[in-house]
C-alpha positions in Angstrom: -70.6 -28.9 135.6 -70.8 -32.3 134.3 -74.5 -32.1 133.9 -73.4 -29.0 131.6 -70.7 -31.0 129.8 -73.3 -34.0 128.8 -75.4 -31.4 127.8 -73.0 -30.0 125.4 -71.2 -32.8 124.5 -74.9 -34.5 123.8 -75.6 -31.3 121.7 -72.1 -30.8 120.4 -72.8 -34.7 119.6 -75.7 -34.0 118.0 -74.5 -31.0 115.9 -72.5 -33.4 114.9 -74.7 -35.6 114.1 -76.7 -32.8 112.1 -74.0 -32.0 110.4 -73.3 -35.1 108.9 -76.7 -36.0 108.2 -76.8 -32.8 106.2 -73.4 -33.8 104.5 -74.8 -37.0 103.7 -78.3 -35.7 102.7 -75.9 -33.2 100.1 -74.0 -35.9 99.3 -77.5 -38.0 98.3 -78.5 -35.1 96.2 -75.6 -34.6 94.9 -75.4 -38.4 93.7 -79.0 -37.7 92.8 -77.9 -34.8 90.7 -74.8 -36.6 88.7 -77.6 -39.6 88.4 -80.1 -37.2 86.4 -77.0 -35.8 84.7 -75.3 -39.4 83.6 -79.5 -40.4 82.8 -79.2 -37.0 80.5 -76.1 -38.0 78.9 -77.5 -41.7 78.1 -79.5 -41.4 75.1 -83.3 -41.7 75.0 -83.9 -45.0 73.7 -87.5 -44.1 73.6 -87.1 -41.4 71.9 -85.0 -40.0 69.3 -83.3 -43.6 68.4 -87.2 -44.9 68.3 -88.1 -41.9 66.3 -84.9 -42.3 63.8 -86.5 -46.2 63.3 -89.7 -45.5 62.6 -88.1 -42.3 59.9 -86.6 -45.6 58.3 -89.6 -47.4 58.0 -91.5 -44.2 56.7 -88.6 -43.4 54.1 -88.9 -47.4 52.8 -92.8 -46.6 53.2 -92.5 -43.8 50.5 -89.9 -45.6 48.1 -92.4 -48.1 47.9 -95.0 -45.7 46.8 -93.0 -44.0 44.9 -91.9 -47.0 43.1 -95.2 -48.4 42.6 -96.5 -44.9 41.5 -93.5 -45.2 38.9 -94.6 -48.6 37.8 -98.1 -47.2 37.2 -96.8 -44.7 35.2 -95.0 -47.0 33.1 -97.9 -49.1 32.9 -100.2 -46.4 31.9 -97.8 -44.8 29.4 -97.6 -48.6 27.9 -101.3 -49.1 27.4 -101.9 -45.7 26.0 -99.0 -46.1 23.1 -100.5 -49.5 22.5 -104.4 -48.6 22.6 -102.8 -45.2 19.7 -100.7 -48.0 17.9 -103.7 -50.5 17.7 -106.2 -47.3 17.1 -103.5 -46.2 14.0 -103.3 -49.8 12.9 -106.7 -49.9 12.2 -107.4 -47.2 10.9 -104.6 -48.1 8.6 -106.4 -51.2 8.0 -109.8 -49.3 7.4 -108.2 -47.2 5.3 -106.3 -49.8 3.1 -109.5 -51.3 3.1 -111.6 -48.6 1.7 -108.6 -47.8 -1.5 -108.5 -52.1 -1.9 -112.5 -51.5 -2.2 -112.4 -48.6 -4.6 -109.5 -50.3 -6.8 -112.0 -53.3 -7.3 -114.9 -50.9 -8.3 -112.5 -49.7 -10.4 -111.2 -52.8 -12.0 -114.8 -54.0 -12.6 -115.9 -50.9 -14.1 -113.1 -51.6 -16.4 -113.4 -54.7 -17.0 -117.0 -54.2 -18.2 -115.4 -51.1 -20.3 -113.8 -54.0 -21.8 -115.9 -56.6 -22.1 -118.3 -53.9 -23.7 -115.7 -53.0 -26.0 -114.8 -56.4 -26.8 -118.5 -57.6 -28.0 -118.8 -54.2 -29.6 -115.9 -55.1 -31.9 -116.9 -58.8 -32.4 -120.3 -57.4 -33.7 -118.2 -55.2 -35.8 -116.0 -57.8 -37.4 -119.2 -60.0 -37.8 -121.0 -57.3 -40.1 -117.4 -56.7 -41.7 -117.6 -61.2 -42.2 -120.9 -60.8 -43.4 -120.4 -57.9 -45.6 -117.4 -59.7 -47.5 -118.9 -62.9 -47.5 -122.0 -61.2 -49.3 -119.4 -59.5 -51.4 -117.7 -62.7 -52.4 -121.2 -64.6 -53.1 -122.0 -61.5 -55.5 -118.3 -62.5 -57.0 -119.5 -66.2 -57.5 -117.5 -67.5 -54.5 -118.8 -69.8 -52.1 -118.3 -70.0 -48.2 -117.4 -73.7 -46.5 -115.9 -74.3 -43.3 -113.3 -71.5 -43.2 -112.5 -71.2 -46.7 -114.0 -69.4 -50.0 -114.3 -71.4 -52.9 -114.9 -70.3 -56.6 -116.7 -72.6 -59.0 -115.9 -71.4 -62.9 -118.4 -70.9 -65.5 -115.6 -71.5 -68.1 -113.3 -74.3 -69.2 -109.5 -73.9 -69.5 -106.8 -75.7 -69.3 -105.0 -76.6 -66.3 -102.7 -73.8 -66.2 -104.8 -71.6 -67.0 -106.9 -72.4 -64.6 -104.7 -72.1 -62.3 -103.4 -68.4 -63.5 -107.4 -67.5 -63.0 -107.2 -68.5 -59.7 -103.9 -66.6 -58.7 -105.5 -63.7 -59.9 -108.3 -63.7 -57.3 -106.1 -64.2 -54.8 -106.7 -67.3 -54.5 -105.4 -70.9 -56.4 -106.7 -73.8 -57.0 -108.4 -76.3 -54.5 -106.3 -77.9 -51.8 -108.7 -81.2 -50.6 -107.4 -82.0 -47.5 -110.8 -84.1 -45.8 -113.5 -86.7 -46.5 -115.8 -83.3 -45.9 -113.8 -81.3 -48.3 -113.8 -84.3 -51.0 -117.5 -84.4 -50.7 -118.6 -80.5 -51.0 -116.6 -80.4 -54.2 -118.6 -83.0 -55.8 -121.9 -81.5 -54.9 -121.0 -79.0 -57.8 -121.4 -82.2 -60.2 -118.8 -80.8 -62.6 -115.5 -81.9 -63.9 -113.3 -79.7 -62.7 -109.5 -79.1 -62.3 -107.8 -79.4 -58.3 -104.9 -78.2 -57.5 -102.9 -81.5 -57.6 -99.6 -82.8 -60.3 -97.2 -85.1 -61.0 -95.2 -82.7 -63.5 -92.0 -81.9 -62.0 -91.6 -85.4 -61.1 -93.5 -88.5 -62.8 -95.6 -90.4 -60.4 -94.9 -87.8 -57.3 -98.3 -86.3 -56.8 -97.9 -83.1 -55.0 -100.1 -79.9 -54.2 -100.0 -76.9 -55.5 -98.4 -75.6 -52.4 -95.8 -77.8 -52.7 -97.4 -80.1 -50.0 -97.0 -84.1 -51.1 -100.7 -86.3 -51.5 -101.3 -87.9 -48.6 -104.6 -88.7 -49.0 -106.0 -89.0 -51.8 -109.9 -90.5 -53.7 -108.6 -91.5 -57.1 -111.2 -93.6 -58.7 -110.4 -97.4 -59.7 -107.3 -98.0 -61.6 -106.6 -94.2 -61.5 -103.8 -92.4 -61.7 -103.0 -94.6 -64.8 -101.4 -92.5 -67.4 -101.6 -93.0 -71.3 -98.7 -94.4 -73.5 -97.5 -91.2 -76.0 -99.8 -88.6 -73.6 -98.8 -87.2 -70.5 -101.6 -87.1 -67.9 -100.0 -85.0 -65.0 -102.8 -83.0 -63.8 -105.9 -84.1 -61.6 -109.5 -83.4 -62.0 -112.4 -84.8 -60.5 -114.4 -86.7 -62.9 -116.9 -89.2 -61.3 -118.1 -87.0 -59.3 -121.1 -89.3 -57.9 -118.8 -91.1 -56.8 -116.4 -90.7 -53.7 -113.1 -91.7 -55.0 -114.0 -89.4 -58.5 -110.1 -88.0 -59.4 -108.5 -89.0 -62.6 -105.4 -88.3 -64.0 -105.4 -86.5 -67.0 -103.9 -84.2 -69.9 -103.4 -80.6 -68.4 -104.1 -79.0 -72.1 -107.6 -80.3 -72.2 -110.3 -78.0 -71.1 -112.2 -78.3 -67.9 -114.2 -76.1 -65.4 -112.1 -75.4 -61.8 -112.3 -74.4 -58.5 -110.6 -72.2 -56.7 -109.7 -72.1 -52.6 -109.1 -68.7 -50.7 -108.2 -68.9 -47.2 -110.7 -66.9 -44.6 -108.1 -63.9 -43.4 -110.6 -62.0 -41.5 
């Protein structure tokens, strides 16, 4: 009987003891279990927060590019409107170039219109100059240094003279130079010049009103004569340089006339 209570007592004992090794092994798996579950609530660390850093990196990744494919852009865009502004600036230049050339050909073109023109009416005003001057000659006149001079073949008196000389345009001689003084004696003629003293005794003036200045009056001369009035000048020593004399302006002498060159 006792045997029989050991026995079941052992096994009672060790149902026992099977029964709370299986509570305990539930009670391991059930730790297990909430383990796994609380490990499932944790988040992954190696995953999705490792995956949301390296989305960071590749979003900063493609600013950059983007950034730098911006920049490129700009750059590009920037040496394309220079490389048109320098290629339209020089054709500009070219082209500024080309009119500046084809104004110059045509400035030199004129010019030598011009110049052409110009010697064609210097020829023309030399013939016309030759052509009067031959005239004149025919007329008796002579040329000298800018002026036209007339030599009579007659004697008259001082005023008339003069009158003469008016009449051909012209009055009488004005001798203004050494030069002057000396072609009007090579005509080696007593003639009347255009010089008198009548409106006011011993004030020698020209016949354009223009007082002596300088003058070639021979020795002793302009002297006058008492009861005669010698207010008119003529050259009389004409071999002489200083050849004028004072004299009577009713007596009778060749003259010369002076005409200005207008042409």
């Amino acid at each position: 009987m006792n045997e029989r209570l050991d026995v079941f007592a052992e096994g009672a004992g060790q149902s026992h003891n099977h029964s709370k090794w299986t509570t305990e092994l539930k009670s391991s798996e059930n730790i297990y279990e909430n383990e796994e579950e609380i490990h499932t609530l944790e988040p992954n660390r190696t995953g999705p927060a490792l995956s949301g850093a390296g989305d960071g990196k590749k979003g900063s990744r493609r600013a950059a590019a983007a950034f730098l494919g911006l920049l490129f852009v700009l750059l590009l865009t920037g040496l394309i409107t220079l490389a048109f502004l320098n290629n339209k600036g020089h054709s500009e230049w070219k082209k500024e170039m080309v009119l500046s050339q084809t104004r110059s050909n045509n400035l030199s073109k004129e010019l030598f219109q011009l110049q052409k023109r110009f010697e064609d009416m210097t020829k023309e005003r030399n013939d016309l100059q030759r052509k009067l001057q031959d005239h004149h000659v025919q007329l008796g006149w002579v040329f000298y240094s800018g002026s036209l001079y007339y030599i009579s073949s007659l004697k008259k008196s001082w005023q008339q003279s003069r009158d003469d000389c008016l009449q051909r345009g012209a009055d009488l001689v004005i001798i203004n130079s050494k030069e002057e003084q000396e072609f009007a004696r090579r005509f080696r003629k007593l003639v009347w010049i255009g010089l008198t003293d009548n409106k006011t005794e011993g004030t020698w003036k020209w016949v354009d009103g223009t007082p002596l200045t300088t003058s070639y009056w021979a020795q002793n001369e302009p002297n006058g004569v008492q009861h005669r009035d010698e207010d008119c000048a003529e050259i009389k020593i004409y071999d002489l340089e200083n050849s004028w004399n004072d004299e009577s302006c009713s007596l009778q002498r060749f003259w010369m006339c002076e005409k200005k060159k207008t042409w």
